[in-house]
C-alpha positions, 0 to 999 in steps of 0.5 A, spaced: 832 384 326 839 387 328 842 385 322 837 389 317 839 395 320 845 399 318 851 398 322 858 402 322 861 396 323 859 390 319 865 387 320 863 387 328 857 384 326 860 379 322 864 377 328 859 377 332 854 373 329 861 368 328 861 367 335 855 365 337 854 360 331 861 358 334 858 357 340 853 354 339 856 349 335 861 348 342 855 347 346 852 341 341 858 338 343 859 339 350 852 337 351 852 331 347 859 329 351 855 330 358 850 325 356 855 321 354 858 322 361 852 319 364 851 314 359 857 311 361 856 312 369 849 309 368 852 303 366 857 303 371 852 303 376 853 311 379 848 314 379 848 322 377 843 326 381 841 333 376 843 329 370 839 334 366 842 340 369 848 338 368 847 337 361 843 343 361 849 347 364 854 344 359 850 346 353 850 354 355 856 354 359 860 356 351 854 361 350 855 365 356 863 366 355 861 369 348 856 373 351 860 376 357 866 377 352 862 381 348 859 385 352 867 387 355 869 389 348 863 392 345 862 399 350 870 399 349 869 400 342 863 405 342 859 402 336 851 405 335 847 403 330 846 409 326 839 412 326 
């Protein structure tokens, strides 16, 4: 919705948008390496207690830096919409 609305900067937008798909992308594989974790550990015999939480955490764990990130840089740019 954000994207239909003008912006003074789109090349922020694009940025924006860039990031999230990066971290997206990096949470797929973070997951993916956990589960692997586990699978391994299960083999092995070790029992891992909040399996899904810790997938669940290394999934989102790239997300959340991006949304910190941009919330520190964003105020310092002063970007509004224009209405």
């Amino acid at each position: 919705m954000s994207a239909a609305m003008p912006w003074r900067d789109t090349a922020e937008l694009n940025r924006m948008v860039l990031e999230k798909s990066a971290a997206a992308t990096a949470g797929m594989i973070a997951m993916q390496t956990e589960t692997l974790k586990i699978a391994t550990s299960a083999v092995t015999g070790t029992l891992i207690r909040d399996a899904a939480a810790a997938i669940a955490g290394a999934a989102l764990k790239p997300a959340l830096r991006s949304v910190k990130s941009n919330a520190k840089r964003l105020p310092r740019k002063g970007l509004k919409r224009r209405r």
